[in-house]
N, CA, C and O atoms as CSV, one atom per row, in Angstrom:
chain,resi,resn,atom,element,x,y,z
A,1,UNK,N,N,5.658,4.864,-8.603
A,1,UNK,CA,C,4.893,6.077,-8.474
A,1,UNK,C,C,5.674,7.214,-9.105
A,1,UNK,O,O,6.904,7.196,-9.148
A,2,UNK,N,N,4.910,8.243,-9.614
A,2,UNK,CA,C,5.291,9.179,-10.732
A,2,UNK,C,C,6.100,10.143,-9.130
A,2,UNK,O,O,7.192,10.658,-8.890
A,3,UNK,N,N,4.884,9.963,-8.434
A,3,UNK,CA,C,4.776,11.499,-7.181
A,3,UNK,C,C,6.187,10.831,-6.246
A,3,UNK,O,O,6.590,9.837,-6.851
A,4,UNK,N,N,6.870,11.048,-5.209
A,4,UNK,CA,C,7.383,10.176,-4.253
A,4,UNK,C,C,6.965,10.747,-3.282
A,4,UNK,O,O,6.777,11.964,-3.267
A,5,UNK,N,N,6.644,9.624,-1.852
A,5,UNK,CA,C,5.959,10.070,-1.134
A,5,UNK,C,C,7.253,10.640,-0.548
A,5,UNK,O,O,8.344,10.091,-0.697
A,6,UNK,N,N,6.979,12.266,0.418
A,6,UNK,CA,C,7.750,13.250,0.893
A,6,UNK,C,C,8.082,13.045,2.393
A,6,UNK,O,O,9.033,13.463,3.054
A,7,UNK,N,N,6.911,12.200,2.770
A,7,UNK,CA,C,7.541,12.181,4.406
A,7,UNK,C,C,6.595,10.717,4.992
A,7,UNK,O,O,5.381,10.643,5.185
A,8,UNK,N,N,7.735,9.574,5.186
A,8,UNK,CA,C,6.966,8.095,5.095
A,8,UNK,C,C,5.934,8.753,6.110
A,8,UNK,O,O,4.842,9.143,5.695
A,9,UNK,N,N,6.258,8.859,7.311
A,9,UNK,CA,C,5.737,8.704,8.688
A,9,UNK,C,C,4.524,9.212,8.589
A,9,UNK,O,O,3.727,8.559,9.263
A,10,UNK,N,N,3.876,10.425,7.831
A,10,UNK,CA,C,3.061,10.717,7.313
A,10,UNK,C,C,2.117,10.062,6.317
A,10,UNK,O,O,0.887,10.093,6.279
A,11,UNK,N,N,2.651,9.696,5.832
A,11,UNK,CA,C,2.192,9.073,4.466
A,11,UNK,C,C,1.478,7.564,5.245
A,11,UNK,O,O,0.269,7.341,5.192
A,12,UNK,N,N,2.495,6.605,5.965
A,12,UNK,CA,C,2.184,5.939,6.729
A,12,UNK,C,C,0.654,5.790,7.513
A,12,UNK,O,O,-0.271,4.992,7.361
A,13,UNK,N,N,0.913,7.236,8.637
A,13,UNK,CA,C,-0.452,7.276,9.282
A,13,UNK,C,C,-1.678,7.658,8.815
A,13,UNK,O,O,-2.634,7.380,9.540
A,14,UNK,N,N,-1.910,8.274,7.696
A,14,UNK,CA,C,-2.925,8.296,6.720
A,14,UNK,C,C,-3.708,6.892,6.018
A,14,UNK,O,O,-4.853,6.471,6.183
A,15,UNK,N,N,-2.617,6.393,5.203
A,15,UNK,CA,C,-2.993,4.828,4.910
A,15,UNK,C,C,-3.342,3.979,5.936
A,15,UNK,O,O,-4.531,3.663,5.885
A,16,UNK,N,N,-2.608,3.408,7.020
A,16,UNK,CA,C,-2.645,2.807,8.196
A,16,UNK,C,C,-3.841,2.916,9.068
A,16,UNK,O,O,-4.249,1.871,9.577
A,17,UNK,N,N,-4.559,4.200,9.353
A,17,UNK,CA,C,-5.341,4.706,10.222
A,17,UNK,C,C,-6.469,3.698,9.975
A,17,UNK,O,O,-6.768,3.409,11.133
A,18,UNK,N,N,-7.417,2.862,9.049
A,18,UNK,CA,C,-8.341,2.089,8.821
A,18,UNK,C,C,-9.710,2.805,8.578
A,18,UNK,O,O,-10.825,2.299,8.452
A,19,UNK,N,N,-9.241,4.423,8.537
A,19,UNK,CA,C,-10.410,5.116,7.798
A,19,UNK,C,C,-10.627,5.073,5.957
A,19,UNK,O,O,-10.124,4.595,4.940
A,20,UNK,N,N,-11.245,5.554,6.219
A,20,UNK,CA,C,-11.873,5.971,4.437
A,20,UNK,C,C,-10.336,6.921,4.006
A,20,UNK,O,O,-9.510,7.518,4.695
A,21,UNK,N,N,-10.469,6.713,2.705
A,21,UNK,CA,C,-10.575,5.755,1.159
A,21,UNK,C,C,-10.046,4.329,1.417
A,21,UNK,O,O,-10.351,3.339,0.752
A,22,UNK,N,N,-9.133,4.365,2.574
A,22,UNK,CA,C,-7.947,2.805,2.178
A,22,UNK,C,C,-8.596,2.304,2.968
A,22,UNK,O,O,-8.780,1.249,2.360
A,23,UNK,N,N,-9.388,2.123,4.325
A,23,UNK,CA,C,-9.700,0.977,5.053
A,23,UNK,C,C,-8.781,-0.191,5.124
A,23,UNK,O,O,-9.067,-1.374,4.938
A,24,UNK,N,N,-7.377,0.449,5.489
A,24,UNK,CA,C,-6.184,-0.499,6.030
A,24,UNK,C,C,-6.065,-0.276,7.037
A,24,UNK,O,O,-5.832,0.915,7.239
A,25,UNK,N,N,-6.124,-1.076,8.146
A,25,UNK,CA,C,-5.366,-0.795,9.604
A,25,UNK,C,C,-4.153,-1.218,9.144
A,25,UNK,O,O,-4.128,-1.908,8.125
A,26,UNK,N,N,-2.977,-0.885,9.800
A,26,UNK,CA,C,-1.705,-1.672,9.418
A,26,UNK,C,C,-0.246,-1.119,11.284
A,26,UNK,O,O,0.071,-0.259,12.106
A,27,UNK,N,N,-0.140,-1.718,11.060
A,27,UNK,CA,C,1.132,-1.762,12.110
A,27,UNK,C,C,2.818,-1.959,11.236
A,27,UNK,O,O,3.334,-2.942,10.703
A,28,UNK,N,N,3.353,-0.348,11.440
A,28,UNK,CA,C,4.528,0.185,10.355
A,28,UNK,C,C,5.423,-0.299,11.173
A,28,UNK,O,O,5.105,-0.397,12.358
A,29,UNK,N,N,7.071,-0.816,10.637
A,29,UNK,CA,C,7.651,-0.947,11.461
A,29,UNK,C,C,8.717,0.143,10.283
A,29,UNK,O,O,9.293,-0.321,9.299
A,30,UNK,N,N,8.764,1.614,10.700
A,30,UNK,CA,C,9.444,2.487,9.945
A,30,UNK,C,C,11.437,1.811,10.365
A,30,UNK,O,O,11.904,1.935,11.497
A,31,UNK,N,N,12.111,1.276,9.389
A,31,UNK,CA,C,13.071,0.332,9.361
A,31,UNK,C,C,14.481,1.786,9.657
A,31,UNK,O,O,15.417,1.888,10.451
A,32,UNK,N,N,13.862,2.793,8.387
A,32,UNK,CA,C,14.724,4.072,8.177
A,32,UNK,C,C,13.529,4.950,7.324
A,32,UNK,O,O,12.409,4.664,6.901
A,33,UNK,N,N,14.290,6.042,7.307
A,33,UNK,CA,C,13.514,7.798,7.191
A,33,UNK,C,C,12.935,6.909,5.505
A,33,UNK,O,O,11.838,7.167,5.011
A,34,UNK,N,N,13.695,6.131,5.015
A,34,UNK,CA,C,13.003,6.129,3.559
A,34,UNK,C,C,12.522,4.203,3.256
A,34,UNK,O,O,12.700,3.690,2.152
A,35,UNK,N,N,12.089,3.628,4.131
A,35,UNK,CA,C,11.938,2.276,4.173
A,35,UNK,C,C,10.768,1.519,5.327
A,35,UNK,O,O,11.159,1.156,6.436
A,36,UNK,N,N,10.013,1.431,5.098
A,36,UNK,CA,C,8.608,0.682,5.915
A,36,UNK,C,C,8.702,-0.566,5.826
A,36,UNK,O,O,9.113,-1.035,4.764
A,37,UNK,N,N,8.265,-1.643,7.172
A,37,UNK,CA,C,7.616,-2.624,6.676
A,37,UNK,C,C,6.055,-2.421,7.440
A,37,UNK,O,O,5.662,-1.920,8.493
A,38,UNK,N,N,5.650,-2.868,6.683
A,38,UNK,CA,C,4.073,-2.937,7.450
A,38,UNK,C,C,3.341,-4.264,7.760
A,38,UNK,O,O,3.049,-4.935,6.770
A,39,UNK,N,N,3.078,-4.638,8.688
A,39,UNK,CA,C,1.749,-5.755,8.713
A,39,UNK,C,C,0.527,-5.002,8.609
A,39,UNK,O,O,0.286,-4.058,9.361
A,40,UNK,N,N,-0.496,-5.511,7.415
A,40,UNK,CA,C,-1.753,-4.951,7.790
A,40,UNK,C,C,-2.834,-6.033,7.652
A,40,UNK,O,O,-2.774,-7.262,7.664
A,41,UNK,N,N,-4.032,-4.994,7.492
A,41,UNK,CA,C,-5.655,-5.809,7.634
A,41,UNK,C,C,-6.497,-5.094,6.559
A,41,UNK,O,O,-6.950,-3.957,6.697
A,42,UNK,N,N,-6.656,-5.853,5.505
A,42,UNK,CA,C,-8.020,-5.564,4.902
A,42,UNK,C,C,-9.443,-4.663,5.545
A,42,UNK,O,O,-10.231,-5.589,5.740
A,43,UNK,N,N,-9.836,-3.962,5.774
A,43,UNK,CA,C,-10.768,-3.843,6.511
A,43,UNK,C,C,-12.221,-3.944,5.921
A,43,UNK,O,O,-13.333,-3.889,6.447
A,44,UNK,N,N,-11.761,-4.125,4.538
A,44,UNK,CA,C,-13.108,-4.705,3.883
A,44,UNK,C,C,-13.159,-6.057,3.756
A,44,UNK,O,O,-14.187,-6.461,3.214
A,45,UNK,N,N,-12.376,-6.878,4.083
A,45,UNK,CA,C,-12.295,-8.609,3.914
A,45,UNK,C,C,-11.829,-9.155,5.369
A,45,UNK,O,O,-12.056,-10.317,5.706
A,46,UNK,N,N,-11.225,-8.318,6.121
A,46,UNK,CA,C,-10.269,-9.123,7.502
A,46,UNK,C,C,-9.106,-9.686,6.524
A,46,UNK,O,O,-8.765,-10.509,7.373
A,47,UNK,N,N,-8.455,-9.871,5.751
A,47,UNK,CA,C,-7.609,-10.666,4.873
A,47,UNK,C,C,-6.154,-9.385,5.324
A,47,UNK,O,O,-6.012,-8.175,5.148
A,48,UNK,N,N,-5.105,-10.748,6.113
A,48,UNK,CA,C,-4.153,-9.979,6.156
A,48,UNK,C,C,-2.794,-10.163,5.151
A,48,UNK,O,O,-2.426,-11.207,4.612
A,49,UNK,N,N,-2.100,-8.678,5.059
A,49,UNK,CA,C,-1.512,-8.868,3.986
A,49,UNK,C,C,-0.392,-8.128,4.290
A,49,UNK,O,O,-0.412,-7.624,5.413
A,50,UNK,N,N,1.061,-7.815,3.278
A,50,UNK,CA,C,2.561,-7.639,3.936
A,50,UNK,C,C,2.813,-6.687,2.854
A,50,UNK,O,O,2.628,-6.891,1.654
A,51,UNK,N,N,3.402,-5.276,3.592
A,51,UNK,CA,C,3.902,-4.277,2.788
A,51,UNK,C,C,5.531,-3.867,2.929
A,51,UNK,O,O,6.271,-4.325,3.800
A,52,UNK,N,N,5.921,-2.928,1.908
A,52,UNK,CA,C,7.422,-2.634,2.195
A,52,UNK,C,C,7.009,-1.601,0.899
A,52,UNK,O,O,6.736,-1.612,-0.301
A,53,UNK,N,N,7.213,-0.497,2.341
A,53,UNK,CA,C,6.964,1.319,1.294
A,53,UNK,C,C,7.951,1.469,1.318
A,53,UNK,O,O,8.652,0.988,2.208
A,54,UNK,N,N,8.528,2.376,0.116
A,54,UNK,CA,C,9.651,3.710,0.320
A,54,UNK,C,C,8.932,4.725,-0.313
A,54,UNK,O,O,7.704,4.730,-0.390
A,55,UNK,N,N,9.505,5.395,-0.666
A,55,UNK,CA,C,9.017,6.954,-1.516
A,55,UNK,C,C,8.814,6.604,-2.437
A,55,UNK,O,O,8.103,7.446,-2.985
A,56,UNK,N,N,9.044,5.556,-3.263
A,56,UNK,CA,C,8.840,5.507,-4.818
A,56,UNK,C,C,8.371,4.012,-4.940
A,56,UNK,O,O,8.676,3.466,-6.000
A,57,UNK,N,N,7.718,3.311,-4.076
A,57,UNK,CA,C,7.158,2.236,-4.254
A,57,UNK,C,C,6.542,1.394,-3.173
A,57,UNK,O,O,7.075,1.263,-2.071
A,58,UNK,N,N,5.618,0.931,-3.448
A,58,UNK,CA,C,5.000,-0.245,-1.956
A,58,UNK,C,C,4.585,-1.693,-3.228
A,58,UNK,O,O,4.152,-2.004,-4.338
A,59,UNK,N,N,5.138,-2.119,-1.959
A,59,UNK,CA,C,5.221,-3.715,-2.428
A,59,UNK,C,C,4.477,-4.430,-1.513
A,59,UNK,O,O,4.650,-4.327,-0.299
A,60,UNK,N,N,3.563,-5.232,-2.088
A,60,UNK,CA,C,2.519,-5.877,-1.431
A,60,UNK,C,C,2.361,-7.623,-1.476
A,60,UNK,O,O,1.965,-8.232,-2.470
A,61,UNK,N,N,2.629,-8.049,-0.611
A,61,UNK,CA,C,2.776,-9.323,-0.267
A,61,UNK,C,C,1.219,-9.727,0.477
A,61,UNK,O,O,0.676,-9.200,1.447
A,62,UNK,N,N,0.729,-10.949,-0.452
A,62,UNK,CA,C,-0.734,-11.753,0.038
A,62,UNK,C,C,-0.024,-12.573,0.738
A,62,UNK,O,O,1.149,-12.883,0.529
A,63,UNK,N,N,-0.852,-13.010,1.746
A,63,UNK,CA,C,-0.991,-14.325,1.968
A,63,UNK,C,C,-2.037,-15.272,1.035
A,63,UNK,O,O,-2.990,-15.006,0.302
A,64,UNK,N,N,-1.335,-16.553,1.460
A,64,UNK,CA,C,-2.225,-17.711,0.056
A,64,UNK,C,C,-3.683,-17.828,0.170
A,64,UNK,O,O,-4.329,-18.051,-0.854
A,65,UNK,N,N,-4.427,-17.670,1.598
A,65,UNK,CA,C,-5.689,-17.373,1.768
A,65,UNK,C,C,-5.987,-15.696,1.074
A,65,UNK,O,O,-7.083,-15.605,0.520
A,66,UNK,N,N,-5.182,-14.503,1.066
A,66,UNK,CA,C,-5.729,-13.011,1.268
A,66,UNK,C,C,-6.601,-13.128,0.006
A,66,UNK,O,O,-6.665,-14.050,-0.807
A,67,UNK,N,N,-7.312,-11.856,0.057
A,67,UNK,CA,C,-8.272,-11.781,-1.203
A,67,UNK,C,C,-7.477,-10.760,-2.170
A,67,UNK,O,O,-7.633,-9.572,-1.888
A,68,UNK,N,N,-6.736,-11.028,-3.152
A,68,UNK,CA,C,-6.446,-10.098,-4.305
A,68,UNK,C,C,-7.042,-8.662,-4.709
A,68,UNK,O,O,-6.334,-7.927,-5.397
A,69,UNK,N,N,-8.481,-8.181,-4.258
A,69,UNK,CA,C,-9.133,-7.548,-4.449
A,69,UNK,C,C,-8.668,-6.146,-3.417
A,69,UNK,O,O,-9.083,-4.993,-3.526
A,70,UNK,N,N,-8.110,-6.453,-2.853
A,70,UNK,CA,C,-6.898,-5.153,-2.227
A,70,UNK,C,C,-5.783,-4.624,-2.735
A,70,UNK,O,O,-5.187,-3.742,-2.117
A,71,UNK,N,N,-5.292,-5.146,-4.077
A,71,UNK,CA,C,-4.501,-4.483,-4.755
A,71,UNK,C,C,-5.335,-3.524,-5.526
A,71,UNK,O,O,-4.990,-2.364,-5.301
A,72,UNK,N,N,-6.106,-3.610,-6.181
A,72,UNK,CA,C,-6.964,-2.601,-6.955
A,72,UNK,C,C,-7.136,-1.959,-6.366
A,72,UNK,O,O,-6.586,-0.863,-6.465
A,73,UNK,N,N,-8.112,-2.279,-5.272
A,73,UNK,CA,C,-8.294,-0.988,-4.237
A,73,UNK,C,C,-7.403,-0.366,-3.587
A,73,UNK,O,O,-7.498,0.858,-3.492
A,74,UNK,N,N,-6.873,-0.707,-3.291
A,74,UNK,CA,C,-5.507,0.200,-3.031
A,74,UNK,C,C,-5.021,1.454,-4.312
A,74,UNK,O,O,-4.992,2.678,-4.192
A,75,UNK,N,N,-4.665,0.561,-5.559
A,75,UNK,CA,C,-4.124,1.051,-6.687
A,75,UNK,C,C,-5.253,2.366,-6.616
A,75,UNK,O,O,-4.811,3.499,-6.425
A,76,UNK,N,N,-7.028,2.093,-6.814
A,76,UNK,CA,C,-7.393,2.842,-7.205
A,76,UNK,C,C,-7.351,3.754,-6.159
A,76,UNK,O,O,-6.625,4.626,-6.637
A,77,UNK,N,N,-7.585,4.038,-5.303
A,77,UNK,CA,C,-7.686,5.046,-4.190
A,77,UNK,C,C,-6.304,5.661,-3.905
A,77,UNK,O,O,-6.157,6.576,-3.095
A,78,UNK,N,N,-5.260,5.094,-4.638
A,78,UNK,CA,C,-4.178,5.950,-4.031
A,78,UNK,C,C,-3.860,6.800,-5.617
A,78,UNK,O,O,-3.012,7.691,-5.559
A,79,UNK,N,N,-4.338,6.606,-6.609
A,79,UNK,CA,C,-4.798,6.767,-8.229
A,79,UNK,C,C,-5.638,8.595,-7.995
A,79,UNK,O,O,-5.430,9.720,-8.450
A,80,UNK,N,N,-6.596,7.972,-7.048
A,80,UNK,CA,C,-7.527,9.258,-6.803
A,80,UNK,C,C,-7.214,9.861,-6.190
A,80,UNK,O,O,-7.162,11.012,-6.623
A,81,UNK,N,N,-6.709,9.637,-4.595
A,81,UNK,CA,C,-6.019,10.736,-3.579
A,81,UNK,C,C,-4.590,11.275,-3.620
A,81,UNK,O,O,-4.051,12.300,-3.201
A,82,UNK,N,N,-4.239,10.335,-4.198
A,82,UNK,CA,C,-2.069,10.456,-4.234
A,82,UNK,C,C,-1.688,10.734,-5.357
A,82,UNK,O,O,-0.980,11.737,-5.453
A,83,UNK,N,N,-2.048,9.870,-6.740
A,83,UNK,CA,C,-0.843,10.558,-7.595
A,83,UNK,C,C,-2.035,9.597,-8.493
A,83,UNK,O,O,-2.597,8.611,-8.017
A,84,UNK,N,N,-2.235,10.076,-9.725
A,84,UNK,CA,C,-2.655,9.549,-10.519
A,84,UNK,C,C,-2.203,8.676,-11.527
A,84,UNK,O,O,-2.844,7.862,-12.192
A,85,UNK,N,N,-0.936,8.980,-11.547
A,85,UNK,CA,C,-0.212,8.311,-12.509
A,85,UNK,C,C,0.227,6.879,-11.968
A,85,UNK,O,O,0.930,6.165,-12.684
A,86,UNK,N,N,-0.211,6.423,-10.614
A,86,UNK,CA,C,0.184,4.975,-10.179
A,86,UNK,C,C,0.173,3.887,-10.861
A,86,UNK,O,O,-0.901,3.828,-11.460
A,87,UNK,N,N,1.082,2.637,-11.163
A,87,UNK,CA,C,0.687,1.596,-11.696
A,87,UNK,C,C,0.852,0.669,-10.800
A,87,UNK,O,O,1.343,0.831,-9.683
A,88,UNK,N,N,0.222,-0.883,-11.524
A,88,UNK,CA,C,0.092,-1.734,-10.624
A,88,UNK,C,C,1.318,-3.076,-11.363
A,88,UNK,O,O,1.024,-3.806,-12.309
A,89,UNK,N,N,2.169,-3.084,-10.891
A,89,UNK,CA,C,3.449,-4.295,-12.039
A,89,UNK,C,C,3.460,-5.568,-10.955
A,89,UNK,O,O,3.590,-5.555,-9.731
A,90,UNK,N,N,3.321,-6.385,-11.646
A,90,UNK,CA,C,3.518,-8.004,-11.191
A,90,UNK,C,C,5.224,-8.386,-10.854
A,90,UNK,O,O,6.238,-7.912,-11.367
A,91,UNK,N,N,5.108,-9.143,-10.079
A,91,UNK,CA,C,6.758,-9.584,-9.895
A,91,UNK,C,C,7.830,-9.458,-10.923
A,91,UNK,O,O,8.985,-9.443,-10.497
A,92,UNK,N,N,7.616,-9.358,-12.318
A,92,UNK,CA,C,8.477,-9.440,-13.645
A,92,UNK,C,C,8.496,-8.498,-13.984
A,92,UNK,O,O,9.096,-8.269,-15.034
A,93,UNK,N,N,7.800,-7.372,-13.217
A,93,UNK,CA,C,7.971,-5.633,-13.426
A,93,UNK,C,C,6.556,-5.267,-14.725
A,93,UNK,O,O,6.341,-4.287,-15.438
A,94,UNK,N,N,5.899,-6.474,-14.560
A,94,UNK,CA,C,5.362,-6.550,-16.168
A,94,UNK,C,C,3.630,-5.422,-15.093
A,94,UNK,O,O,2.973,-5.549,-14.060
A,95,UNK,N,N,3.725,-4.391,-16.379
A,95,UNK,CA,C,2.118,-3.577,-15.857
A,95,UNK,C,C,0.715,-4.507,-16.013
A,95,UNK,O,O,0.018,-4.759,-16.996
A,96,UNK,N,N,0.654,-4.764,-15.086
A,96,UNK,CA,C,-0.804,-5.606,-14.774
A,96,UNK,C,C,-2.134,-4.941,-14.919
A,96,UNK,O,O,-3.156,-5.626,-14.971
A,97,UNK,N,N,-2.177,-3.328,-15.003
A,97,UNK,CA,C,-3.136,-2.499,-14.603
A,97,UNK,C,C,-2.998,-1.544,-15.214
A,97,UNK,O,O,-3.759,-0.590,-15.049
């Protein structure tokens, strides 16, 4: 991310909450002031899936059942509300999006 997010705990309960734009419920386990892990929930699929925020990145772990179709959405809605300049890079750092 171009922006870094300024204050996790914040940033956190916004995404997390399972309202509109992200429709993530998620349960943070804030590790330190600049490090998240999250369990969450799709709330458009039920498909649960594994995060690890800091200020300058979230990393998103499927499960082998989850539906893929939560990275986009994610990407795009945090594209529109957060920082526009977001990308989406595959394990090899390679831009997917």
């Amino acid at each position: 991310m171009e922006k870094e997010i300024g204050n996790l705990k914040i940033f956190l309960d916004t995404l997390l909450s399972g309202n509109k734009p992200f429709r993530i419920f998620g349960l943070p386990n804030l590790v330190t002031d600049n490090f998240a892990n999250v369990f969450a929930i799709d709330l458009h699929t039920n498909h649960k899936f594994n995060m690890e925020i800091t200020p300058k990145t979230i990393r998103v772990y499927l499960y082998k059942n989850s539906c893929g179709n939560v990275l986009t959405r994610l990407m795009t809605n945090l594209q529109q509300f957060y920082d526009s300049q977001i990308t989406l890079r595959g394990s090899d750092n390679e831009q997917l999006i």
